[in-house]
C-alpha positions as CSV (number, residue, x, y, z in Angstrom):
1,X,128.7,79.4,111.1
2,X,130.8,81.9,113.1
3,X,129.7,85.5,113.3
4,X,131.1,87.8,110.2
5,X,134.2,89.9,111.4
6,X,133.6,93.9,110.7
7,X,136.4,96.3,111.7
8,X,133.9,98.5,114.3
9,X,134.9,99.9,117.9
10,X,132.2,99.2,120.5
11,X,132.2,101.6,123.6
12,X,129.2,100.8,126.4
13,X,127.0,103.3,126.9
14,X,124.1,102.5,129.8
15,X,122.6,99.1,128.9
16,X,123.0,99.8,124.9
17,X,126.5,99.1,122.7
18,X,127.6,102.1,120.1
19,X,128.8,100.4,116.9
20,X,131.0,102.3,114.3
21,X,132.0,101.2,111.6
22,X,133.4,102.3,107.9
23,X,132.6,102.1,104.6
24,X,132.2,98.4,103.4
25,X,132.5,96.6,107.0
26,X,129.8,93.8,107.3
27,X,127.7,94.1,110.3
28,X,126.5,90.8,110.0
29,X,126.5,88.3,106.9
30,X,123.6,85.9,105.7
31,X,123.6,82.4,108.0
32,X,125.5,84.1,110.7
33,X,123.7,83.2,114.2
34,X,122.7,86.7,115.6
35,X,120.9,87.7,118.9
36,X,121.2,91.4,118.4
37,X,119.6,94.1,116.1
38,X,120.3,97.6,115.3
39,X,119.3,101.2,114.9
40,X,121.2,103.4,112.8
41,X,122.0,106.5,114.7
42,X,123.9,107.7,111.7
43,X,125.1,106.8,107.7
44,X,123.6,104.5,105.7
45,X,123.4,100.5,105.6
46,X,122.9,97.9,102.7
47,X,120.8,94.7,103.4
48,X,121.8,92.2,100.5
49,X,120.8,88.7,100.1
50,X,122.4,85.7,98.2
51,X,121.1,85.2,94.7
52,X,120.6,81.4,93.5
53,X,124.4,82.7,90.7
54,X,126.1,83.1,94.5
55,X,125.9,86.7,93.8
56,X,124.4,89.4,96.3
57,X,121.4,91.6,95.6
58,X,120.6,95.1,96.8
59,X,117.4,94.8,98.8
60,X,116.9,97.8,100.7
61,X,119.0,100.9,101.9
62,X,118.6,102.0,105.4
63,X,119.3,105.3,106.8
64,X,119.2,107.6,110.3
65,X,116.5,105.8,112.4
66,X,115.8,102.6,110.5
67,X,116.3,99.4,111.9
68,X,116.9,95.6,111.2
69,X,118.4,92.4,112.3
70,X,114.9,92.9,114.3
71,X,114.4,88.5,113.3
72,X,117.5,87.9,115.9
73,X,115.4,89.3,118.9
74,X,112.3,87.8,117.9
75,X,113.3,83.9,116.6
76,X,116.9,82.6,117.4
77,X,117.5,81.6,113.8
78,X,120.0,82.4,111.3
79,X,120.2,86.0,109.5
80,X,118.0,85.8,106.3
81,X,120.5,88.5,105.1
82,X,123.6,90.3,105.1
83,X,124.0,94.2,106.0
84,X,126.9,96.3,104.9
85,X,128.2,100.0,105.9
86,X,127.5,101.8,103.0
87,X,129.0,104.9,104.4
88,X,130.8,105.8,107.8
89,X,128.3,104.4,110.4
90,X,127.3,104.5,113.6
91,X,124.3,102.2,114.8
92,X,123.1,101.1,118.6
93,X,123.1,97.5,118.8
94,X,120.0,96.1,120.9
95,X,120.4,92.6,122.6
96,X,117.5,90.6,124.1
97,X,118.1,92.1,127.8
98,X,117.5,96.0,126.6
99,X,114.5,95.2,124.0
100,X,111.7,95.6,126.5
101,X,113.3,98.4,127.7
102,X,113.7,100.0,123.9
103,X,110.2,99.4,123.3
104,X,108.5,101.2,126.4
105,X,110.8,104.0,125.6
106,X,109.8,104.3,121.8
107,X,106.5,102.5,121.2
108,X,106.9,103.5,117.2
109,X,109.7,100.8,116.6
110,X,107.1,98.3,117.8
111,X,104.4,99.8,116.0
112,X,107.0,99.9,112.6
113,X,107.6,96.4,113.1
114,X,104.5,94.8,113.4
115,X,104.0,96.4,110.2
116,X,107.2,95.4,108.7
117,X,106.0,91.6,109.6
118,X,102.5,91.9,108.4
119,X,103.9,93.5,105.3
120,X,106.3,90.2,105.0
121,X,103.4,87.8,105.5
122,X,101.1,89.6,102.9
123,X,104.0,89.3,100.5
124,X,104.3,85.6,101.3
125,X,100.7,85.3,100.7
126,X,101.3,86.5,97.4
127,X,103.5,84.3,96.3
128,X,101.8,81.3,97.7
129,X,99.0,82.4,95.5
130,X,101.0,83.2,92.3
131,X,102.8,79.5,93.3
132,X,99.5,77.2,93.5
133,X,97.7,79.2,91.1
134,X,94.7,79.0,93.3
135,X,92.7,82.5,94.4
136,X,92.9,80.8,97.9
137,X,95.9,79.2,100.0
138,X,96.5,78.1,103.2
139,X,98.0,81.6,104.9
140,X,95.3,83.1,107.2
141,X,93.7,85.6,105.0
142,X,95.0,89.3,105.4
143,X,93.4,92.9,103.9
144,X,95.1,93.9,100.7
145,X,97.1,96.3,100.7
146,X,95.1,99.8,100.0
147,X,96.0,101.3,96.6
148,X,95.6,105.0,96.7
149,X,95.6,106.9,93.3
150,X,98.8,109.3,92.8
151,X,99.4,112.3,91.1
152,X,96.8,114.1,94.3
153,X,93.8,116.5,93.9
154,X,95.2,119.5,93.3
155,X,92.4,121.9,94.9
156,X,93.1,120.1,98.4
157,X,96.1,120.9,99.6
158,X,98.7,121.9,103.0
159,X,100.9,124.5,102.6
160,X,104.1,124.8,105.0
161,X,104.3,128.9,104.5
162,X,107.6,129.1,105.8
163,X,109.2,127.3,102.6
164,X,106.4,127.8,100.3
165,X,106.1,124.2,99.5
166,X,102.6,122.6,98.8
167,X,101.7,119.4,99.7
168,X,98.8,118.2,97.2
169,X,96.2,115.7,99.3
170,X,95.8,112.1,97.4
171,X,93.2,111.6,94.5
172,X,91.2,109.1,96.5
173,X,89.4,109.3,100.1
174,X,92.1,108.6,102.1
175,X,96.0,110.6,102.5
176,X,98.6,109.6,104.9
177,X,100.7,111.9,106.0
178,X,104.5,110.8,107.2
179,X,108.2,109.9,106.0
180,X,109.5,107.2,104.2
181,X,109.7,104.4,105.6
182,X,112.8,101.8,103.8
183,X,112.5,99.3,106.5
184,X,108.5,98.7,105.7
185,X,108.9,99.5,102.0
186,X,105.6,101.7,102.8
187,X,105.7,105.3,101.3
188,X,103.1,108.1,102.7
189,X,101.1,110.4,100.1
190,X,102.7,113.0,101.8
191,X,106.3,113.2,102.5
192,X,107.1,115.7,105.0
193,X,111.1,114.3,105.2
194,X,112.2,117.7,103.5
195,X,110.8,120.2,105.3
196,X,111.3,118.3,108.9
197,X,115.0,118.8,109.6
198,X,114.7,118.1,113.3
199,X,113.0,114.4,112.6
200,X,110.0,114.8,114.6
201,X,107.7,113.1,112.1
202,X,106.7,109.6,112.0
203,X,107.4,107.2,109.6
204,X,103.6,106.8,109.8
205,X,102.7,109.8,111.5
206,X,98.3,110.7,110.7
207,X,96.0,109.6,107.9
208,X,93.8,112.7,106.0
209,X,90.6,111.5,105.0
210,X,87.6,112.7,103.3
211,X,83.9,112.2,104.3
212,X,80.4,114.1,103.2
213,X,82.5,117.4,102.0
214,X,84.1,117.3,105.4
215,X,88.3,116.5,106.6
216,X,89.2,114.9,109.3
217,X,92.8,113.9,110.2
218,X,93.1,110.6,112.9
219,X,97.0,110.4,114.3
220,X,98.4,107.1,113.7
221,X,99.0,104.7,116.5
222,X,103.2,105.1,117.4
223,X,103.2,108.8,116.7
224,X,105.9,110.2,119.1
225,X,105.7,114.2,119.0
226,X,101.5,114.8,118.1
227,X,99.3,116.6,115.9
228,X,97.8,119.8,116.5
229,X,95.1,121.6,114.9
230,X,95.1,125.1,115.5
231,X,97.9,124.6,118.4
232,X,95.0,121.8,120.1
233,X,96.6,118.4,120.5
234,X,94.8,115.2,119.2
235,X,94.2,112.1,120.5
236,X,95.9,109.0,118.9
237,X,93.0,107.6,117.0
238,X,90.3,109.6,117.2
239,X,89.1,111.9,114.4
240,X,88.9,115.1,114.5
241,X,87.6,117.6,111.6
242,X,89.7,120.7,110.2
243,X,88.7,123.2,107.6
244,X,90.1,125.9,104.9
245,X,92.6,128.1,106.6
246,X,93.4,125.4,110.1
247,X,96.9,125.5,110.8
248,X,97.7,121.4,111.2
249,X,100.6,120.5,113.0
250,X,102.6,117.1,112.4
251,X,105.7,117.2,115.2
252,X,107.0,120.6,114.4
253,X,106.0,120.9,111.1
254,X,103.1,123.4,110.5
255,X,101.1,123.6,107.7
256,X,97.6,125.2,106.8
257,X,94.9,123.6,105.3
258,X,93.2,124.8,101.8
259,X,90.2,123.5,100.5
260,X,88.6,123.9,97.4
């Protein structure tokens, strides 16, 4: 099948192509062959797929700094979906030759789309299961996904002072702490999107956790701008305890910790 036709003006930049596009344009349809993916520097995107009626459904909406089309780089097989401009766009289009390069630059897209996959394949595990109705298939076993009670415990909490906001820790052991993330349909405890208007948060940026009456935060592999307690940098992965009244730092987000 011949690749979709959008209205969009490309202009080379480096090694990378700027796409823009309008309201409506396709970017790529379902069965099209593809060998490029994209970031959305700006506007929003649709991803639809065909329905069984020949209609389209609304799977996800992407915005600044999601990606997709990611399939295209990986496997050189047909788009599993379409993706629409839902607004005036502008997205960098990533072929084959400038992937390697993208990743050294920004190890979090790699780190975002492992999980995207592994997310996919537990889904499909699912389904195999639901399928065969059988407790056991022939998909290589992966964890569960962890299912943190909601609603937080409201004596634990971060405060960002400068807007007054509080940011209630989860109900169970465990908080992450990040922003929405449409492209891995994974959602942190604690959503820091409105109060980080210069994006220096990760989609999964540290995990909170609780153990013997003590806190610990442990950044999450991919962060790109740190964490901080009391102004001290953390290491990726390693623990490190904080108390009532530390100022933690997520990117250039501050907050300070209150116990109970």
């Amino acid at each position: 099948m011949a690749k979709a036709v959008f209205k969009a003006t490309k202009s080379k930049s480096e090694a990378n192509f700027i796409v823009e596009l309008d309201e409506g344009d396709f970017i790529f349809r379902e069965g099209d062959l593809g060998t490029e993916m994209y970031i959305i520097q700006s506007g929003q995107v649709e991803i639809l797929k065909r329905q069984a009626n020949d209609e389209e459904r609304q799977l996800a909406v992407l915005g600044q700094g999601d990606f997709f089309g990611e399939m295209s780089i990986l496997e050189d097989l047909p788009r599993t979906a379409s993706a629409r401009a839902l607004s005036k766009c502008r997205l960098v289009e990533i072929n084959g030759t400038t992937f390697d390069s993208m990743l050294r630059k920004n190890p979090e897209i790699a780190v975002r789309m492992m999980r995207k996959l592994s997310r996919r394949l537990r889904q499909t595990d699912a389904l195999l299961r639901d399928v065969l109705g059988s407790e056991e298939s022939q998909v290589p076993e992966m964890p569960a996904p962890e299912v943190r009670p909601t609603g937080g415990h409201a004596a634990d909490k971060l405060v960002h002072e400068e807007s007054g906001m509080e940011l209630h820790l989860a109900a169970g052991e465990e908080t992450t702490v990040g922003r929405r993330d449409p492209v891995t349909g994974i959602d942190p405890d604690v959503d820091l999107t409105p109060i980080d208007s210069q994006r220096s948060i990760s989609r999964r940026h540290a995990t909170l956790f609780r153990r013997g009456g003590k806190f610990y935060v442990r950044e999450e592999i991919g962060t790109m701008n740190g964490t901080f307690i009391n102004e001290e940098r953390i290491q990726t992965g390693v623990p490190v305890e904080f108390k009532d009244g530390d100022e933690v730092r997520f990117g250039l987000v501050k907050t300070v910790f209150h116990a109970a």
